[in-house]
FISERO-982050 format. One record per residue: residue in three letters; x, y, z of N, C-alpha, C in turn. Coordinates in pm, whole numbers, plus 50000, padded with zeros to 5 digits. Layout:
! FISERO-982050
   code    n_xx    n_yy    n_zz   ca_xx   ca_yy   ca_zz    c_xx    c_yy    c_zz
    Ala       X       Y       Z       X       Y       Z       X       Y       Z
...
***
This chain:
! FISERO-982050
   code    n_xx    n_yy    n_zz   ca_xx   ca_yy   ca_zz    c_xx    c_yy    c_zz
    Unk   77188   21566   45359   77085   21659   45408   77145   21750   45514
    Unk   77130   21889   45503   77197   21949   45606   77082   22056   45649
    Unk   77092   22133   45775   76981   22168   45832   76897   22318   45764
    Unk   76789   22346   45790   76776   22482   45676   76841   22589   45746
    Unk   76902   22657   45643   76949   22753   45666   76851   22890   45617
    Unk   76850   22993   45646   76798   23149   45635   76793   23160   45446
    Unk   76635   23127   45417   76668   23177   45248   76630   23012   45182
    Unk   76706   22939   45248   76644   22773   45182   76535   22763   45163
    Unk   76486   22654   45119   76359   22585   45100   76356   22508   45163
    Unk   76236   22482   45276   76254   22402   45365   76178   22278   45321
    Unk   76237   22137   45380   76223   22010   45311   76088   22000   45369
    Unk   76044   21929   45298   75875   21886   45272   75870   21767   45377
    Unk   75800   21810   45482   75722   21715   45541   75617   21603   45514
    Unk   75736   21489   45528   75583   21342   45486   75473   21321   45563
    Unk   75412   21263   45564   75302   21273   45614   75332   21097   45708
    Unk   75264   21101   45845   75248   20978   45914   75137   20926   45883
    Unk   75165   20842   45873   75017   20685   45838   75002   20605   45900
    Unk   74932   20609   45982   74911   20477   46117   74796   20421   46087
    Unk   74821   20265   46124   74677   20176   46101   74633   20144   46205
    Unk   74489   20211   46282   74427   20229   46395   74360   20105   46425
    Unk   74375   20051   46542   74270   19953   46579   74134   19920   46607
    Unk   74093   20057   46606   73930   20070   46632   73886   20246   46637
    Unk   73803   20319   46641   73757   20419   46643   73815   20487   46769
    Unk   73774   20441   46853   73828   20510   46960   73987   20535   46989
    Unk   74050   20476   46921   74210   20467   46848   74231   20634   46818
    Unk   74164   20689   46721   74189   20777   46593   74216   20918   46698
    Unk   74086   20937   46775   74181   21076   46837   74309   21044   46915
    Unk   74316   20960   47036   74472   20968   47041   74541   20959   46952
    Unk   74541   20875   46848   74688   20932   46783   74667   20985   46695
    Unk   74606   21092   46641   74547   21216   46606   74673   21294   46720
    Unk   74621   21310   46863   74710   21375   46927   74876   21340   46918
    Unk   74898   21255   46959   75037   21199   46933   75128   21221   46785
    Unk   75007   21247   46662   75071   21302   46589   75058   21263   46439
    Unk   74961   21149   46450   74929   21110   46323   74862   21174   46255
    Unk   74909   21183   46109   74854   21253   46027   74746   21207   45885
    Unk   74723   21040   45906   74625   20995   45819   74617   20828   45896
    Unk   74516   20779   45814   74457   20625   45896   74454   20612   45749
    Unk   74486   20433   45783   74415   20362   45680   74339   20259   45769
    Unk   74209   20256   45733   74080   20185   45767   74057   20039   45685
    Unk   73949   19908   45682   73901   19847   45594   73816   19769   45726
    Unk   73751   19645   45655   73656   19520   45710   73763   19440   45625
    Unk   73795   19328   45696   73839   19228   45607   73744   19135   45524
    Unk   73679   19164   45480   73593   19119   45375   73664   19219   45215
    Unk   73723   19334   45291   73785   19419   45121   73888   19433   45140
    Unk   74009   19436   45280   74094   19509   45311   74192   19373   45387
    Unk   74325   19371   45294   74435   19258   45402   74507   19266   45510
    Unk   74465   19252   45601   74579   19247   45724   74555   19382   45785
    Unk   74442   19386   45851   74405   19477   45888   74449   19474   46045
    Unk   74502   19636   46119   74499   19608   46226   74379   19649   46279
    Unk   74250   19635   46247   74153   19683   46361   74026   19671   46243
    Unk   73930   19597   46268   73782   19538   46130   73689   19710   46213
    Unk   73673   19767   46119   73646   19910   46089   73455   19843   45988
    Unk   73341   19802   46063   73225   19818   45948   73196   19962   45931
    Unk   73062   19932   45841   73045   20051   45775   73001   20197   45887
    Unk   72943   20126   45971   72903   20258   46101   73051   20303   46153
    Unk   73132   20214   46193   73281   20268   46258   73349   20314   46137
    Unk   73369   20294   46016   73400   20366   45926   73369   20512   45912
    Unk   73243   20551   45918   73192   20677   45906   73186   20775   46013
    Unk   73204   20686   46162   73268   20732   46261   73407   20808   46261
    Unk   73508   20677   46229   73660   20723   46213   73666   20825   46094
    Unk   73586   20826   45990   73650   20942   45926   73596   21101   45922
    Unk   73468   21083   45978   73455   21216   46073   73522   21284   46193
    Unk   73560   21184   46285   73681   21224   46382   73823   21257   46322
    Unk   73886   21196   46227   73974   21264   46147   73942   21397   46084
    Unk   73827   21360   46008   73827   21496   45907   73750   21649   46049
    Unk   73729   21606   46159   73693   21732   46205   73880   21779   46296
    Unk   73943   21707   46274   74076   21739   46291   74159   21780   46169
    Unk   74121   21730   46088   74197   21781   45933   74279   21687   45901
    Unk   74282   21564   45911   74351   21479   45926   74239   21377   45813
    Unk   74372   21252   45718   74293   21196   45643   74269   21070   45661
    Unk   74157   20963   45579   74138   20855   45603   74124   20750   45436
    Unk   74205   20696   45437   74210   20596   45320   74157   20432   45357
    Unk   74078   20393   45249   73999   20314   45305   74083   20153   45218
    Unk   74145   20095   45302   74213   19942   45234   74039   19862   45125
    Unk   74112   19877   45030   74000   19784   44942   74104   19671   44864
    Unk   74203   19585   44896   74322   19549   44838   74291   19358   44880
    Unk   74221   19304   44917   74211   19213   44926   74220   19139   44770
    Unk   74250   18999   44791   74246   18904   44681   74109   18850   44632
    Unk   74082   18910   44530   73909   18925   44546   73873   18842   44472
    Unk   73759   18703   44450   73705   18632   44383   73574   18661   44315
    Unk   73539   18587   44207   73394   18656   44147   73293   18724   44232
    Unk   73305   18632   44350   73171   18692   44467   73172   18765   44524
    Unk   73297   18837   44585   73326   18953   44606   73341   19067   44525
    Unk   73382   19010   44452   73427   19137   44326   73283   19187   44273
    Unk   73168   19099   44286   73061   19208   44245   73038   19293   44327
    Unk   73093   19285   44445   72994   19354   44531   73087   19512   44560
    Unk   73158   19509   44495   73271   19635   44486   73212   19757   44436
    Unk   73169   19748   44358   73059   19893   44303   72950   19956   44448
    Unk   72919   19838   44481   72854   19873   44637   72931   19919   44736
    Unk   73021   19835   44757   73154   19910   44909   73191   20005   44842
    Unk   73238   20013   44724   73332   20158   44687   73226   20281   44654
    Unk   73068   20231   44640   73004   20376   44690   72964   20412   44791
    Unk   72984   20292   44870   72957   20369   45013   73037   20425   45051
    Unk   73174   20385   45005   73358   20485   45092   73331   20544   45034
    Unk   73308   20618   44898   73267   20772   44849   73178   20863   44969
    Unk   73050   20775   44988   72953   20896   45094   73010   20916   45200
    Unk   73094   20822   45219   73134   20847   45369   73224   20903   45374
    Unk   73280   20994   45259   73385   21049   45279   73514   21046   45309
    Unk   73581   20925   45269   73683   20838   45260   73787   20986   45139
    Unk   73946   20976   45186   74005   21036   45092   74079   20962   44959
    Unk   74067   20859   44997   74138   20751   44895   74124   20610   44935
    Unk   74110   20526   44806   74103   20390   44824   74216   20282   44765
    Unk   74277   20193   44861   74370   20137   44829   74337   20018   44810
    Unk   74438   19994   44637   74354   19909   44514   74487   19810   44549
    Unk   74465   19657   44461   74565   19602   44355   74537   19558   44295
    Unk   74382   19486   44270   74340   19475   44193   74258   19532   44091
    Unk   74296   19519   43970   74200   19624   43851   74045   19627   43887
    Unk   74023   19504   43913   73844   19498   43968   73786   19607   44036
    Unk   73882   19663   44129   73876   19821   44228   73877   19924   44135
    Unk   73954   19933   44054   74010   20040   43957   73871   20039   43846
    Unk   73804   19971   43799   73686   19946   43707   73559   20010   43765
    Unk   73572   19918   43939   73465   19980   44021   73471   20139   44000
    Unk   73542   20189   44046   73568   20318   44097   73567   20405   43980
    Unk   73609   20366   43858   73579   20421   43800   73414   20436   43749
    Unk   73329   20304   43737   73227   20330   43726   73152   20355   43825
    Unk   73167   20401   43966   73057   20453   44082   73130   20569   44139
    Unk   73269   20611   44160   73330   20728   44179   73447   20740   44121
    Unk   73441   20789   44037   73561   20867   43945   73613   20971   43971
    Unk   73607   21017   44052   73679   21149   44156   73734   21100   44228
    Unk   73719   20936   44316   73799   20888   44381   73965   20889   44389
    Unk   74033   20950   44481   74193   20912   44486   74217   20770   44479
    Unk   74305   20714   44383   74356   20545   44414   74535   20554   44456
    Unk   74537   20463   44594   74671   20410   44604   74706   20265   44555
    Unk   74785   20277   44453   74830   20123   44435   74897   20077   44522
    Unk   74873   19907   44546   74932   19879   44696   74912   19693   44698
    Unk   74995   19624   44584   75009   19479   44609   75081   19459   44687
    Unk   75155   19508   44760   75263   19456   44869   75375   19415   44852
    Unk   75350   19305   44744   75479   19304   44624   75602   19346   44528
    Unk   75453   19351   44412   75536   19390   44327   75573   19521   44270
    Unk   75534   19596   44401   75614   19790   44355   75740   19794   44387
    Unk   75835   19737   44280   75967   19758   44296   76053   19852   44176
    Unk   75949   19902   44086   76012   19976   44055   75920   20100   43975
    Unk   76013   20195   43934   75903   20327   43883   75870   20345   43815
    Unk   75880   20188   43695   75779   20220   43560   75662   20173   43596
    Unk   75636   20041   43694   75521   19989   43723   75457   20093   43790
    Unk   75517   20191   43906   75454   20290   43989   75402   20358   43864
    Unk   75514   20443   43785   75381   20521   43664   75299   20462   43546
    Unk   75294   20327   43561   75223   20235   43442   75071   20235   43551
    Unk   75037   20222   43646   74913   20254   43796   74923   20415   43813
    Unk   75018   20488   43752   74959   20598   43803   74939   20703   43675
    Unk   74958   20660   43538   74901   20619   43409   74740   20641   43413
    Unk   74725   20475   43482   74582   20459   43458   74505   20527   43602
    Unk   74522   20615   43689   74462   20660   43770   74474   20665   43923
    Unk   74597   20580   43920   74664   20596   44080   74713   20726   44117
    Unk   74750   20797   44227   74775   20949   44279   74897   20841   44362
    Unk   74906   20745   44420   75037   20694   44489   75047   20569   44489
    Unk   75160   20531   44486   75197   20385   44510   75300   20357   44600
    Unk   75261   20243   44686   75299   20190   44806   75412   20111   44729
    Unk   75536   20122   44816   75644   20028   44750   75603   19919   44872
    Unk   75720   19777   44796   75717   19661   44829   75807   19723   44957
    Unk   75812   19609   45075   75875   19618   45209   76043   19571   45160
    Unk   76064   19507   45066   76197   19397   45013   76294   19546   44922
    Unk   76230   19621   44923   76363   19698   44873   76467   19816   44954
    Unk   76546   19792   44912   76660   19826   44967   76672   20044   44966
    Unk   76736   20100   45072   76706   20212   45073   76734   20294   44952
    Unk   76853   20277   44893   76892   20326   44756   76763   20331   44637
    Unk   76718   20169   44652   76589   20172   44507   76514   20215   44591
    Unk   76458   20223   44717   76387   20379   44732   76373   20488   44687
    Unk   76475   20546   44734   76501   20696   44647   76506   20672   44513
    Unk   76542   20589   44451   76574   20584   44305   76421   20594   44217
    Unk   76330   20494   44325   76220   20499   44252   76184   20642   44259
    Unk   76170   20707   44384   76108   20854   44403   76173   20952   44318
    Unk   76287   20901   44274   76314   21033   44194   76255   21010   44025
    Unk   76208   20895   44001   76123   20874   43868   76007   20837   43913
    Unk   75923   20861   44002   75836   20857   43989   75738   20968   43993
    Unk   75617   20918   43868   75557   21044   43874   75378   21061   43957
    Unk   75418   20921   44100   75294   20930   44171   75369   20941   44295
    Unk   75290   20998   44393   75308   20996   44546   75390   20857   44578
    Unk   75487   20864   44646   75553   20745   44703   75539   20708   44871
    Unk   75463   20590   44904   75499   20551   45060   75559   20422   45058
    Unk   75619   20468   45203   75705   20367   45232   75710   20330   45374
    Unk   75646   20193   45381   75637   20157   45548   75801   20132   45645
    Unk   75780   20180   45724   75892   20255   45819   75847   20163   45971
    Unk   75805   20107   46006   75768   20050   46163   75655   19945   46101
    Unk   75737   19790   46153   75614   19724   46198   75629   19566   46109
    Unk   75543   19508   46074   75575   19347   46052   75574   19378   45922
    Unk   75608   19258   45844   75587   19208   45679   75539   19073   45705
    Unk   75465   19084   45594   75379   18935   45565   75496   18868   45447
    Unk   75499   18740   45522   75593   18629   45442   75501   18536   45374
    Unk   75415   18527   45390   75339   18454   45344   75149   18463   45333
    Unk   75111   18430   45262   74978   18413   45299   74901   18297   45194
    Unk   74781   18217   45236   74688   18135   45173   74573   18152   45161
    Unk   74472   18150   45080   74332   18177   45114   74286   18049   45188
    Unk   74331   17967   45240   74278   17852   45345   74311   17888   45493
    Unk   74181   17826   45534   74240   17897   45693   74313   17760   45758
    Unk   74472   17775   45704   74563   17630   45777   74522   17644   45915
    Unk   74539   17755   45968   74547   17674   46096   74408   17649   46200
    Unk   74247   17675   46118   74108   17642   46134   74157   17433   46102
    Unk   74214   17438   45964   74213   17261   45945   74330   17178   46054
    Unk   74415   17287   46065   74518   17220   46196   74412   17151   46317
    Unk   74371   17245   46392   74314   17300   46510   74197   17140   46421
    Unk   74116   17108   46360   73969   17067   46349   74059   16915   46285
    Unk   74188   16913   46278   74237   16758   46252   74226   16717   46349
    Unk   74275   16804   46476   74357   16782   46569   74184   16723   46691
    Unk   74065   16807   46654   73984   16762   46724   73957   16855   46825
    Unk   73993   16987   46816   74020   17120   46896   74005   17230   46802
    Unk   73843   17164   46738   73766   17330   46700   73819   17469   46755
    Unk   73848   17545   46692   73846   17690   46759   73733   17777   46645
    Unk   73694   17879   46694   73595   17962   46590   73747   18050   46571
    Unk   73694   18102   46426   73802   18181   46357   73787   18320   46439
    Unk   73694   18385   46516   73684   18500   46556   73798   18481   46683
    Unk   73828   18335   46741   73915   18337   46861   74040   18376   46798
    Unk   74073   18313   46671   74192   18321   46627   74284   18402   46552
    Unk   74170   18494   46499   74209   18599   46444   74208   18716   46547
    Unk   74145   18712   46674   74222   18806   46795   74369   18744   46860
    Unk   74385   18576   46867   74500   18570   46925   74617   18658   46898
    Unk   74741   18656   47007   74859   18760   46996   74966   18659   47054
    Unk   74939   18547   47061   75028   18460   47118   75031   18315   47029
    Unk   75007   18343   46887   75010   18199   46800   75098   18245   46724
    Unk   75272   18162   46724   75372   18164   46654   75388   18067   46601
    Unk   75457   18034   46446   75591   17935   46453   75725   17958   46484
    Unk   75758   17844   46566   75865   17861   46603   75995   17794   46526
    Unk   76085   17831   46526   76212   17778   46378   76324   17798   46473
    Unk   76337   17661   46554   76433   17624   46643   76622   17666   46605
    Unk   76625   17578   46478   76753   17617   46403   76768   17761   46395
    Unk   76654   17906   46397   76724   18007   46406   76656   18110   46529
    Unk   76632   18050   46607   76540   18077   46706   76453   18213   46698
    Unk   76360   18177   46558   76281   18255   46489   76111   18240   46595
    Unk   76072   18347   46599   75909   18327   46601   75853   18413   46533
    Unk   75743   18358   46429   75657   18387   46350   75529   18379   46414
    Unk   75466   18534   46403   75325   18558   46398   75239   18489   46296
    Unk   75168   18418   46334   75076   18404   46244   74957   18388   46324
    Unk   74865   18420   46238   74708   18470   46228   74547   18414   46147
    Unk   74472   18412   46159   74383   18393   46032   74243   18563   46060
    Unk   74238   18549   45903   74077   18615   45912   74012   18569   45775
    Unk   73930   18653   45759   73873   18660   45632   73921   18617   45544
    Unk   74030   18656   45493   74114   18668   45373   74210   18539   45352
    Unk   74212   18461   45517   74290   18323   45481   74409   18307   45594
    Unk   74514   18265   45624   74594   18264   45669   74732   18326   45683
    Unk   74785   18404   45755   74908   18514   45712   75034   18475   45842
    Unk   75128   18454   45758   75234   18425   45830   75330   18563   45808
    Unk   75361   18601   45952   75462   18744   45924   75623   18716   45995
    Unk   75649   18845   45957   75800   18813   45946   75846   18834   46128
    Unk   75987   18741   46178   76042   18728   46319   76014   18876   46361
    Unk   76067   18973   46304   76101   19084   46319   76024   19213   46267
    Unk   76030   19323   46388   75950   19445   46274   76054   19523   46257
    Unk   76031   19581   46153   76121   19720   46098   76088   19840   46158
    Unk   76200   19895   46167   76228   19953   46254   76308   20085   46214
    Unk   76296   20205   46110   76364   20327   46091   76376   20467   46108
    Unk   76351   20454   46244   76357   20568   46301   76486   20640   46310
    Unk   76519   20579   46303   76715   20624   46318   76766   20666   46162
    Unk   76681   20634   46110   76738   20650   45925   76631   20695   45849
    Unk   76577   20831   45901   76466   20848   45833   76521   20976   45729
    Unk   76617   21048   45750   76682   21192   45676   76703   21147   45557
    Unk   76772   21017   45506   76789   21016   45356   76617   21014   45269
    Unk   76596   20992   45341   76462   20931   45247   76378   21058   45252
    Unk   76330   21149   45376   76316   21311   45395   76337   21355   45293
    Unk   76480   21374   45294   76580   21422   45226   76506   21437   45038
    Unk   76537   21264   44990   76477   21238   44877   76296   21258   44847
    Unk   76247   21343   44957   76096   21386   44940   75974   21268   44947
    Unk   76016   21161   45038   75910   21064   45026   75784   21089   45064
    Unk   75694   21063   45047   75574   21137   45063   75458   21095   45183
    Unk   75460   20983   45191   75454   20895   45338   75476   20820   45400
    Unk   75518   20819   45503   75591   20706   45597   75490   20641   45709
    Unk   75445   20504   45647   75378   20405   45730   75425   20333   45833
    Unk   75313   20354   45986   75383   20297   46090   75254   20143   46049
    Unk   75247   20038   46061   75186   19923   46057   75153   19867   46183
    Unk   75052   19863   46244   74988   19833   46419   74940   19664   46400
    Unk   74968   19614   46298   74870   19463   46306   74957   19405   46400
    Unk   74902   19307   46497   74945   19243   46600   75024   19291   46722
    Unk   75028   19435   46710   75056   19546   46819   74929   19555   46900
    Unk   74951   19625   47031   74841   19629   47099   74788   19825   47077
    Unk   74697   19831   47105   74688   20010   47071   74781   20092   47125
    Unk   74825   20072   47280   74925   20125   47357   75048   20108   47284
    Unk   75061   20054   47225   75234   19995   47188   75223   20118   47018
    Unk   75095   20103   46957   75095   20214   46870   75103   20361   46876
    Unk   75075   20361   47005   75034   20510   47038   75173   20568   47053
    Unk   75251   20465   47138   75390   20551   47188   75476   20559   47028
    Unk   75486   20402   46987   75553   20408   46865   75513   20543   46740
    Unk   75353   20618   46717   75357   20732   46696   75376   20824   46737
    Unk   75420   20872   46855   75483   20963   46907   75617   20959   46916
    Unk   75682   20900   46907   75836   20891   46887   75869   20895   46735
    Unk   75764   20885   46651   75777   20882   46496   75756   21050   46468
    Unk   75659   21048   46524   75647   21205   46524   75715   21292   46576
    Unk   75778   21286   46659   75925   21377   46720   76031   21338   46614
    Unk   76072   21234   46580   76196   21182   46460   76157   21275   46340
    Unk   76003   21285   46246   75989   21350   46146   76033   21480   46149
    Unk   75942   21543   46272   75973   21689   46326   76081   21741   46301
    Unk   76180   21645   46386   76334   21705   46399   76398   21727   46278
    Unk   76347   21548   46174   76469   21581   46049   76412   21705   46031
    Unk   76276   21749   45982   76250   21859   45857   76264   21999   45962
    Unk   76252   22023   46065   76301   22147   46137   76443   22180   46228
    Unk   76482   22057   46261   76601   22072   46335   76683   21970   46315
    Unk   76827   21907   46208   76872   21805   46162   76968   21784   46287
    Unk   77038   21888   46319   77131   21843   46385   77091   21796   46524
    Unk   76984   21837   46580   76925   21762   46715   76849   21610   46727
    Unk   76769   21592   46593   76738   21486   46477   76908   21359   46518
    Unk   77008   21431   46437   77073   21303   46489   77162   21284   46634
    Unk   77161   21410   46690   77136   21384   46850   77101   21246   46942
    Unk   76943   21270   46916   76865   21207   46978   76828   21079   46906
    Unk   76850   21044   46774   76813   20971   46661   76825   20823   46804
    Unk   76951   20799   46834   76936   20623   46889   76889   20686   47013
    Unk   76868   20813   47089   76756   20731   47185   76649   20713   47171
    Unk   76574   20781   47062   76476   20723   47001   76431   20597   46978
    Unk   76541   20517   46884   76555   20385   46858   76514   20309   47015
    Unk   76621   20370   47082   76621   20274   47237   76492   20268   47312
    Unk   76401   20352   47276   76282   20433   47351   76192   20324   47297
    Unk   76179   20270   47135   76131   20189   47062   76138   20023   47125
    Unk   76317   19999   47132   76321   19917   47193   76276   19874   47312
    Unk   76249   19932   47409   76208   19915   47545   76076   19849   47524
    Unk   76014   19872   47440   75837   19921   47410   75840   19746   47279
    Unk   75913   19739   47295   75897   19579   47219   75862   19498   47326
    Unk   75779   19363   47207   75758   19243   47274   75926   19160   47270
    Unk   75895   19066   47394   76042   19005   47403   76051   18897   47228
    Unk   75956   18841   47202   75990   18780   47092   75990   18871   46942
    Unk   76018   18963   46975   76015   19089   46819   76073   19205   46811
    Unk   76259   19087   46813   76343   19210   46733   76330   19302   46677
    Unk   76414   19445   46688   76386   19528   46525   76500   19502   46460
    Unk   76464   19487   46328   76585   19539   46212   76500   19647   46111
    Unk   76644   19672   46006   76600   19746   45932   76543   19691   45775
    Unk   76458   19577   45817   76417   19477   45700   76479   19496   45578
    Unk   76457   19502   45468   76571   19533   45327   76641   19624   45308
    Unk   76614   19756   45412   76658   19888   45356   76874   19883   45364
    Unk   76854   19765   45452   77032   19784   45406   77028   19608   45367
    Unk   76952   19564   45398   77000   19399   45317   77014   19322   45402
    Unk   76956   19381   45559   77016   19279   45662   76933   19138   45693
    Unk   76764   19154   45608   76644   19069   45644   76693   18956   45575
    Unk   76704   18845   45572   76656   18699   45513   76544   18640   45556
    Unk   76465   18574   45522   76339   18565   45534   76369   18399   45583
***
């Protein structure tokens, strides 16, 4: 990638995607620089950083949309018969409320939506298994506009997918991966063996419940809500320093991820994302200037137990 020159075509700006913690979230980093939210209730939406009901929903996406700025509504949970009826209902209410897209993995979403809003935008988004670009256009085939790749691939099958693929590509850039998850809340039956009830509302705010993995002096976030139990990875990712190849290859959005961040710690981390985008697509050579103090700026702004790496994009993560 080299910088534009007089007469080029200048490289296409991705768009930032931050996951807001609450309403009052959305205009600051609106200011700071974000350029779309993804919203949900964990009753439809996994691993949410911030339970968005239907009144704060219609809140946050009027404060976006009177900025011009968009809002995609997480509908991606692991959904059972009893929920899954009730999907024709949530997915017409994110229609009135003016939601710009709803993020699916299950077909049950894709059925809904087609039978209560069929104008709806869909992002495919198992977390998984988008590793490559026939599955991205086999979902965007049947009615997806983008698909979210898996966190486990490496920067090369990045680009590789984006250059065959024929839906919008994002790719999360800052923040945890889920290693695991159960629909049981382990650590509600830990806590109620043990004779030390906790209500799940305490535990799904905690910010200080790890495992700890002595042999590699690992700590793991873990959490419960709605959806069950989620164990995430030692480390968040971290590519601010390596964002030009992927620019470069036209990715279409770059997700910062806020779950178990505090709002402050999101706010700065989008503003330093937003100066990094800036630079690659208007100024490259100042872009890698400043590229590691960026990084360093990041670092400061970490918790002491949450390294960054660059999770799969060069191969350095083992789980």
């Amino acid at each position: 990638m080299s910088a534009v020159k007089e007469g080029e075509t200048k490289v296409k700006k991705p768009e930032l995607l931050v996951t807001p913690h609450s309403v009052d979230s959305i205009e600051p980093l609106i200011a700071t620089g974000a350029d779309a939210f993804v919203l949900g209730e964990q009753r439809y939406g996994l691993r949410l950083a911030g339970e968005f009901n239907r009144e704060d929903m219609k809140h946050a996406i009027g404060k976006a949309h009177a900025k011009g700025k968009k809002v995609y509504v997480a509908v991606n949970a692991i959904f059972h018969n009893d929920i899954a009826n009730e999907l024709d209902d949530y997915i017409a209410f994110v229609k009135e409320a003016g939601a710009d897209a709803i993020i699916f993995g299950d077909p049950a979403v894709l059925m809904a939506v087609r039978a209560v809003a069929p104008d709806m935008p869909l992002h495919w988004n198992t977390e998984t298994t988008a590793t490559n670009y026939f599955t991205c256009n086999y979902w965007g085939q049947r009615g997806a506009v983008r698909a979210v790749l898996a966190r486990e691939l490496s920067m090369d099958e990045v680009i590789e997918v984006k250059e065959n693929a024929e839906v919008a590509i994002e790719v999360q850039v800052h923040g945890m991966t889920c290693m695991f998850q159960s629909k049981r809340p382990l650590l509600g039956h830990y806590f109620e063996y043990q004779g030390k009830v906790m209500e799940i509302e305490n535990r799904k705010e905690a910010k200080n419940m790890l495992l700890y993995d002595k042999e590699r002096d690992n700590k793991y976030p873990i959490f419960e809500d709605q959806n069950g139990t989620h164990i995430m990875s030692p480390n968040d990712i971290c590519i601010i320093d390596e964002l030009a190849e992927m620019i470069e290859a036209g990715i279409d959005s770059f997700k910062i991820d806020g779950v178990l961040h505090s709002p402050e710690y999101l706010l700065e981390v989008t503003k330093l994302y937003r100066q990094a985008i800036d630079l690659c697509v208007e100024n490259l050579e100042e872009y890698e200037e400043v590229k590691e103090e960026l990084l360093e700026k990041i670092e400061e702004l970490q918790p002491a137990h949450r390294p960054l790496d660059t999770g799969f994009f060069f191969k350095e993560t083992v789980y």
